[in-house]
N, C-alpha and C positions, 0 to 999 in steps of 0.2 A: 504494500500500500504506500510503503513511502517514495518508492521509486516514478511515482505517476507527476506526484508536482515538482516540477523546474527551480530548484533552488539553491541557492549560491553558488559556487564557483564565479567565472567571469561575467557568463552574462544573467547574471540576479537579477529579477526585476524587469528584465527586457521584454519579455514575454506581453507586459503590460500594454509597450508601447507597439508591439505589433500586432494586436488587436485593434488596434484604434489608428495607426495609419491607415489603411485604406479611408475609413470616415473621412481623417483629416485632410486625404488627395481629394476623394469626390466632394467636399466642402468647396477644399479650394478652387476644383474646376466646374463648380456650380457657380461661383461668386463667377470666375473671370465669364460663361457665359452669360451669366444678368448683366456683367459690365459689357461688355461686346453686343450686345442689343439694345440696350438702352440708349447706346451712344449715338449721339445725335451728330458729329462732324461730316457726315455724307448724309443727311436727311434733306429732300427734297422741301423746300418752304412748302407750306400751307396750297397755295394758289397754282401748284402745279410748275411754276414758271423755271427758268433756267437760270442760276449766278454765271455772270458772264466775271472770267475770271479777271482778275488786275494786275496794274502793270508788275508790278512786286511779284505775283508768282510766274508771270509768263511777258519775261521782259520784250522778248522779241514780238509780241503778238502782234503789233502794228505793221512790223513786217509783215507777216504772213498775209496778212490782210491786203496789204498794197499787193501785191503777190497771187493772191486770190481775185482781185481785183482784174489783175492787167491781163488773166484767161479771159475776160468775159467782155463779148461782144460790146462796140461802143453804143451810146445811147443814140438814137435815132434823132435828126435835127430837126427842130421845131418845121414847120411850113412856114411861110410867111406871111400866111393871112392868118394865122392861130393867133389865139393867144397865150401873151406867156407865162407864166408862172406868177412873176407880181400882178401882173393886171385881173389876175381870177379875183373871186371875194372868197373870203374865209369861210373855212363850214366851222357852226359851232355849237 
């Protein structure tokens, strides 16, 4: 009968703590996925819309843009008897 519980020599007392690690990993890998969904750094706003990014994170972007730009067909020129852009009335 005495041979059945784990006591003393080197690892005295161990026993205890390897019952209750596992606990203590699916704890902590419970916590890190509530933190990992909750996290709001890539949550789309409310209203659907897109953050258009800024110059801080995407220094070149205005490049690209002129760049994007000069693929695309020029704009057609006015007629002469149209009117032009100042002379319309505002909608509002």
């Amino acid at each position: 009968m005495n041979g059945l519980v784990a006591h003393g020599g080197m690892f005295a007392g161990s026993h205890t703590m390897l019952v209750f690690l596992p606990f203590l990993l699916a704890g902590a890998g419970l916590g890190f996925i509530v933190r990992a969904v909750s996290d709001k750094v890539d949550a789309k706003p409310p209203d659907g819309s897109v953050r258009l990014p800024s110059p801080k994170e995407h220094p070149l972007y205005h490049l690209h843009m002129q760049i994007r730009a000069a693929g695309k067909p020029p704009a057609p020129e006015p007629t002469p008897g149209a009117p032009s852009v100042e002379e319309m009335p505002r909608r509002r």
